[in-house]
Backbone bond lengths (Angstrom), bond angles and torsions (degrees), N, CA, C in turn:
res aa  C-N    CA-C-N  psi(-1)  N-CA   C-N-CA  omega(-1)  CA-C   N-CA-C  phi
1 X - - - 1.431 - - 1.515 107.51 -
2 X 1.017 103.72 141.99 1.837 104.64 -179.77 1.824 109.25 -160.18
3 X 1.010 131.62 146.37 0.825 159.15 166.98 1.576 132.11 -121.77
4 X 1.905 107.51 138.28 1.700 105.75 -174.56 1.647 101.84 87.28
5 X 1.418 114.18 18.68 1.595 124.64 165.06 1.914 120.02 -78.05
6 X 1.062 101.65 91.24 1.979 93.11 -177.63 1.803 90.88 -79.12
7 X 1.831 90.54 155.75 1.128 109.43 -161.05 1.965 111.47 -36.59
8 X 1.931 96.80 -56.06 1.525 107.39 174.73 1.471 124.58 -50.30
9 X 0.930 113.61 -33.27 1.803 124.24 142.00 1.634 123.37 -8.09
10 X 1.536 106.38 -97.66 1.088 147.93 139.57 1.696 118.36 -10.36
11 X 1.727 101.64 -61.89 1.453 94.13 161.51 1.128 127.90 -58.13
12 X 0.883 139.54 -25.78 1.528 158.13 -116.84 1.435 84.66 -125.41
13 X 1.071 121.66 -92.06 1.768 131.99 -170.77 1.592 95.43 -50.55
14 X 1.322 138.01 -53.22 1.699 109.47 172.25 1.402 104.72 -62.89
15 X 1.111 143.14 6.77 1.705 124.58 -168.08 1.712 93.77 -97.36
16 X 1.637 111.51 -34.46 1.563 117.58 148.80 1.052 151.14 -45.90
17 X 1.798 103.46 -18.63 1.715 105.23 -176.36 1.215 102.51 131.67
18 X 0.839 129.59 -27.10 1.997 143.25 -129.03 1.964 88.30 -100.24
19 X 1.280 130.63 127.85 1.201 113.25 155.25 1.530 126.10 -135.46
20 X 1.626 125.82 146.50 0.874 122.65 -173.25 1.665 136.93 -57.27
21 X 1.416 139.48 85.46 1.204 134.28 174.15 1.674 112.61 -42.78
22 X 0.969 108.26 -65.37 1.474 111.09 -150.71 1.691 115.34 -141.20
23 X 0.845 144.60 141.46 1.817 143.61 -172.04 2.012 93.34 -133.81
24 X 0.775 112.65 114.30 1.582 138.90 151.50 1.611 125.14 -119.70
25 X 1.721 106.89 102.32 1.356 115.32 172.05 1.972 119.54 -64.10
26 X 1.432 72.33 134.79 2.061 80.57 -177.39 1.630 85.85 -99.85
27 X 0.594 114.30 101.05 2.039 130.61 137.79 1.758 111.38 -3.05
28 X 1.448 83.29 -73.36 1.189 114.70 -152.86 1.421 116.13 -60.72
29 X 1.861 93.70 -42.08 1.696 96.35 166.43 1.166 124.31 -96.01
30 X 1.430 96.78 -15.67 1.699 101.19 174.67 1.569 100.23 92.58
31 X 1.473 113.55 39.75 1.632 101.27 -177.06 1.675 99.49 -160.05
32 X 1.597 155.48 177.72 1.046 146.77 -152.02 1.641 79.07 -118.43
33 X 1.699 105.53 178.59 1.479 100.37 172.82 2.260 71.19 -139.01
34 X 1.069 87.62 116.68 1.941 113.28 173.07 1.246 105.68 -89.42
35 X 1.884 96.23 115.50 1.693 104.48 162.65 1.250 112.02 -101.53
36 X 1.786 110.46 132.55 1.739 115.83 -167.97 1.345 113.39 -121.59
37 X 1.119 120.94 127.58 1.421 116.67 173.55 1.994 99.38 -90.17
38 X 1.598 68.40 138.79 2.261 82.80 176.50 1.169 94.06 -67.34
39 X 1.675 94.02 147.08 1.841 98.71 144.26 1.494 117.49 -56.00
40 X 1.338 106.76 150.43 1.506 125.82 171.79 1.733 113.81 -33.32
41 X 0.828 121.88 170.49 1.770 129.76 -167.36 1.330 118.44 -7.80
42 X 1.774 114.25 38.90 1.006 134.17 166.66 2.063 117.27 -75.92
43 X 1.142 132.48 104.93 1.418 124.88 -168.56 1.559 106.82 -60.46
44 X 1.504 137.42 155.35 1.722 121.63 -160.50 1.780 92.09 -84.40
45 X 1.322 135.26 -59.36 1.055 114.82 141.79 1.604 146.64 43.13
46 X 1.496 98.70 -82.33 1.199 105.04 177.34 1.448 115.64 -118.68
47 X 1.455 101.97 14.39 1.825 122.70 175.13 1.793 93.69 -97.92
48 X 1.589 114.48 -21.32 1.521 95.04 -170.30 1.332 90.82 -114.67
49 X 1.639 124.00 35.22 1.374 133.10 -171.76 1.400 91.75 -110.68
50 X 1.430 104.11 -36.57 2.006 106.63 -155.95 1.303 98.56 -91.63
51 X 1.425 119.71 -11.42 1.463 131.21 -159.49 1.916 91.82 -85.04
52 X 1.136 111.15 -52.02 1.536 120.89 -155.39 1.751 98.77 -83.44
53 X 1.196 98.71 -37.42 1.528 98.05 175.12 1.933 122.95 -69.59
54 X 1.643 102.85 -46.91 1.594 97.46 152.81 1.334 137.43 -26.78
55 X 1.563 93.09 -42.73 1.578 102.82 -159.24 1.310 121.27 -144.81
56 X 1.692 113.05 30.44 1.580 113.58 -171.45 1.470 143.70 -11.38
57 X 1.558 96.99 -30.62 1.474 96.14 170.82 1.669 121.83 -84.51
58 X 1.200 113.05 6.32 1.142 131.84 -155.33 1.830 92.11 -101.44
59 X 1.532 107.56 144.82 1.110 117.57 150.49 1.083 162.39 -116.69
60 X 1.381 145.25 109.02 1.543 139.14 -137.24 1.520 126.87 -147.42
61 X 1.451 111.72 154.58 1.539 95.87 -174.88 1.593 102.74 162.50
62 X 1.316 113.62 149.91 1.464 102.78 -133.40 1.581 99.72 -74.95
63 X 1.276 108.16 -177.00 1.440 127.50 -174.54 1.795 100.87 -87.15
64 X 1.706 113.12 92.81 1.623 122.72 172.02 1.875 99.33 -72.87
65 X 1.461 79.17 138.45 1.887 93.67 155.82 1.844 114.60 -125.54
66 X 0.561 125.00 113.70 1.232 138.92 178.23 1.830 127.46 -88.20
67 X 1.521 106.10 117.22 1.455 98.28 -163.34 1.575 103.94 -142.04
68 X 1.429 105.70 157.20 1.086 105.50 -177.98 1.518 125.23 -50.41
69 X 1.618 139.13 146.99 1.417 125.94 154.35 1.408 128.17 -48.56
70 X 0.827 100.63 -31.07 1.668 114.34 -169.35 1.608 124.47 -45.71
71 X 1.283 120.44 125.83 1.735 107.83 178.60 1.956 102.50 -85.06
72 X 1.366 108.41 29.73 1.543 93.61 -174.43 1.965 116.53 -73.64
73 X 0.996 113.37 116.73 1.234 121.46 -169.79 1.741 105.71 -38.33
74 X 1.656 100.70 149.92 1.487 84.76 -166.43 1.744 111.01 -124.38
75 X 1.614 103.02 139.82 1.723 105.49 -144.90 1.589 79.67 -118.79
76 X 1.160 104.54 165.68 1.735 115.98 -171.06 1.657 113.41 122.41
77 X 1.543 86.87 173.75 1.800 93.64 167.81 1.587 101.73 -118.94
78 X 1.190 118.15 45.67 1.473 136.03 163.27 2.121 110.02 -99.96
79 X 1.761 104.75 -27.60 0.970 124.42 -144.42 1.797 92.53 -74.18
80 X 1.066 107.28 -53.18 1.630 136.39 178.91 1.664 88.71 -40.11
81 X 1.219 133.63 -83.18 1.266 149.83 -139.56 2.085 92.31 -76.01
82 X 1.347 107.13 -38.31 1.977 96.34 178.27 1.413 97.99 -59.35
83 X 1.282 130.02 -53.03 1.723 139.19 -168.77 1.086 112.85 -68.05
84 X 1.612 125.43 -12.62 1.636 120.91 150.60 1.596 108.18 -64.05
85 X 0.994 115.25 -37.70 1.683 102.11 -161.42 1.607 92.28 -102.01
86 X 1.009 140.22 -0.09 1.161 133.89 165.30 1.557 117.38 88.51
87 X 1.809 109.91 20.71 1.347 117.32 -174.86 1.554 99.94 -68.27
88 X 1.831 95.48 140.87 1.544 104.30 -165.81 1.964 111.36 -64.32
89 X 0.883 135.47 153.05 1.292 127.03 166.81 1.170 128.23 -82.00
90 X 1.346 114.19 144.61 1.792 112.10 -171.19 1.236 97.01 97.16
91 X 1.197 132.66 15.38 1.837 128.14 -175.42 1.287 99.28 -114.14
């Protein structure tokens, strides 16, 4: 995810590998916030290394999910949709 990317930016990092998921305008700052998929056997690391260096004013850094500790077994119709993507259980 990064934000404060001008278009030549942007070119630049797909001309690397880098490709665009998704563009959502922030209002607020007056700037898009860009979802990028790394190039292939790229470490995230040094994908949010090439990202910051392109474009210094720019800000970036990977996409956190955050979840409870807890091993409490998990009940819902949320439950179906973690076991599509294969999120581990107990997370």
């Amino acid at each position: 995810m990064a934000t404060g990317l001008s278009s030549a930016e942007i070119g630049r990092l797909q001309a690397t590998g880098f490709t665009v998921l998704d563009r959502a305008d922030i209002q607020l700052l007056g700037s898009q916030l860009i979802r990028l998929r790394i190039p292939p056997n790229m470490p995230l690391e040094a994908a949010r290394d090439l990202v910051i260096d392109a474009a210094p004013q720019s800000t970036a850094d990977f996409v956190h999910y955050y979840r409870p500790g807890q091993d409490a077994e998990c009940a819902g119709p949320h439950c179906a949709a973690a076991g599509l993507i294969g999120w581990p259980a107990g997370t």
